[in-house]
N, C-alpha and C positions, 0 to 999 in steps of 0.2 A: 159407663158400661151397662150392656141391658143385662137385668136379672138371670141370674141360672134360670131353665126350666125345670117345672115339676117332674117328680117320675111322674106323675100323672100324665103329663104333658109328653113326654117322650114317649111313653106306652103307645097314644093317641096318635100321635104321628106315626109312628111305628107300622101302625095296625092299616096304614094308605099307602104303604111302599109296597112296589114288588120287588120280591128278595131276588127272581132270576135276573132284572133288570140291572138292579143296584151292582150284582155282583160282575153284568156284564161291565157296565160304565167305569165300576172301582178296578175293574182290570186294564180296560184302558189307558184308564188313570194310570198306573202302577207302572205301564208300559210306556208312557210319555216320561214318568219320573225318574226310570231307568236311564230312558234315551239322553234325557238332560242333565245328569248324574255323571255321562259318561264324559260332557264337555267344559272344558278346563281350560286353565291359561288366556290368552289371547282373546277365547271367543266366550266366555264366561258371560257375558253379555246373551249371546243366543240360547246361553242356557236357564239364565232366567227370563228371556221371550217363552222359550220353548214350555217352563212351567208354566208361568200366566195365560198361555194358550192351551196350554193340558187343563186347566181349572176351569176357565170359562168354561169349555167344553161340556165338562165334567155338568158344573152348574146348570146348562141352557138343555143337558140329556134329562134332568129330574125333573119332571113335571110339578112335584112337589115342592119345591123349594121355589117357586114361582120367576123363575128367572128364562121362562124361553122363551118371551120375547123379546129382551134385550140384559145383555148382561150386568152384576153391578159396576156404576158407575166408576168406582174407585179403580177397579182393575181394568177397564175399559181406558182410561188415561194411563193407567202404569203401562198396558201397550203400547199404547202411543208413543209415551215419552222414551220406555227403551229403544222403539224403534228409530225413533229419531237421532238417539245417540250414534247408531250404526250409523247413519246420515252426517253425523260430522256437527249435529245439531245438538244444543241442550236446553231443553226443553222447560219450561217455565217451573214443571211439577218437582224436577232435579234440583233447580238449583237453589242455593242455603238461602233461607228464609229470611226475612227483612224484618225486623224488629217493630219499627213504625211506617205504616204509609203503604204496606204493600198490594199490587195491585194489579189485578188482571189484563194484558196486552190486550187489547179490543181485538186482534184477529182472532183471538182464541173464542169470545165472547162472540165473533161472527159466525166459526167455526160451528159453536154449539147451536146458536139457533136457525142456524140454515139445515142444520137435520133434524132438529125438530119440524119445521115449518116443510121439510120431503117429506118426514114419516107424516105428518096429518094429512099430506095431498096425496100419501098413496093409499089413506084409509078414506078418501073422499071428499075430502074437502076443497075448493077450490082454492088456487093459488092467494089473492089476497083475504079471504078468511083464515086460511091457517096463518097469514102473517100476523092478523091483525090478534088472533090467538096467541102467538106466542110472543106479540108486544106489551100485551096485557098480563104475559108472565114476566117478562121481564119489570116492568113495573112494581109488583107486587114485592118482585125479591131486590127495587132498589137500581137495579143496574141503567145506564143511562143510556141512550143511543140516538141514533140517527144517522144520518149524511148529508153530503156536503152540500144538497140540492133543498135540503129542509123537505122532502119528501114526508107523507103521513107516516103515521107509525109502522102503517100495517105493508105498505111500499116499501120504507126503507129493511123491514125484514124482510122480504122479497126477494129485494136487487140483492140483501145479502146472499143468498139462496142461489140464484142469479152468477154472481158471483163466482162462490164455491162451486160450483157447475162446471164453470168455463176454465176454474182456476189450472195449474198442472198441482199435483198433489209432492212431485218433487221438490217444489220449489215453493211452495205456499201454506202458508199453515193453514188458513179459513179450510184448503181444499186439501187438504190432508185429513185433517177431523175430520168432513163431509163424508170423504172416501171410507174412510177406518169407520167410522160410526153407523155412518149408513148400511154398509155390508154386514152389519152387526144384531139390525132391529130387523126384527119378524113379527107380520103382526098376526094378530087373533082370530081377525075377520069382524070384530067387534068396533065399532066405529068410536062407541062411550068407552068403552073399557082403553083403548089405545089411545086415544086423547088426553086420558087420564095417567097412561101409562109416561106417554112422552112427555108431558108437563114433569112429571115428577122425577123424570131422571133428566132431564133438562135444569130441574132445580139445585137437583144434587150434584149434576156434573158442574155446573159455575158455583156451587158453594168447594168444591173438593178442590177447584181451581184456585180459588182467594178466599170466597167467604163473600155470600151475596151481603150488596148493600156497599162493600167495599170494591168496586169493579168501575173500569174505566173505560 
């Protein structure tokens, strides 16, 4: 767990909010928590979508907490997967954990880097540089990949890309993550800054899924 903050440390933050803002956002907030308070039974389910979707929100309004370009990762799959469950689906993140051996579905593992290798080609980068980009992440955090054509690294993230594109997002997980994720990141305008940003929640979304290094 990370350290409490300082009161020093609070104070300092503190002093970079606007309090008209915060109070606008936290009523929001209050107003989503109400909404989702109110549903029970049956659909108990939509009522924790409905929080998880109150929160980001909440998250991607405060400029300070550095989340408006893309939300955190962990809750970014908890959508996913509740929404899946309304699908009739159960989702990788849901189900009881595997003692020895366990391991990330490769669609999930296509899913994620086919929106990192959009977000880099919407901040600029051409289609196989950002592949070949986020082949070299995957690398780093262990995960193994490729296709069935032995395509380069930076190709075979592509055609995943490719892919997720063409996928229907009803019926495919690659393009379901694609969909969900992609409508999610906003970027900066910063070409270094967002390059940076998508590696790093690229990292954290396939470690939150299995645990890089353990991925298949």
């Amino acid at each position: 767990m990370p350290a409490e903050p300082t009161p020093e440390e609070i104070r300092a933050f503190a002093e970079t909010l606007d309090p008209h803002a915060i109070a606008k956002e936290l009523f929001r907030l209050k107003h989503q928590l109400d909404y989702a308070g109110d549903i029970t039974g049956a659909n108990s389910r939509n009522a924790a979508l409905a929080l998880v979707l109150g929160f980001i929100d909440f998250l991607q309004a405060i400029p300070q907490l550095d989340y408006e370009l893309a939300p955190p990762p962990a809750l970014t799959a908890l959508h996913i997967a509740l929404a899946d469950l309304d699908d009739g689906k159960v989702p990788a993140l849901l189900k009881p954990a595997k003692r020895k051996g366990q391991r990330v579905p490769p669609r999930l593992v296509w899913g994620c880097a086919a929106v990192a290798t959009d977000c880099l080609m919407r901040n600029g980068f051409k289609k196989g540089q950002a592949g070949t980009i986020v082949a070299g992440e995957l690398r780093k955090l262990g995960v193994p990949f490729g296709d069935s054509r032995a395509a380069p690294a930076g190709k075979s993230i592509s055609n995943w890309r490719d892919r997720a594109m063409g996928g229907n997002p009803e019926t495919d997980v690659d393009a379901e993550i694609y969909r969900d994720l992609c409508a999610m990141f906003k970027s900066s305008g910063n070409r270094d800054i967002d390059r940076q940003v998508v590696l790093d929640l690229l990292a954290e979304s396939l470690r939150g899924l299995g645990g890089a290094g353990n991925l298949s």
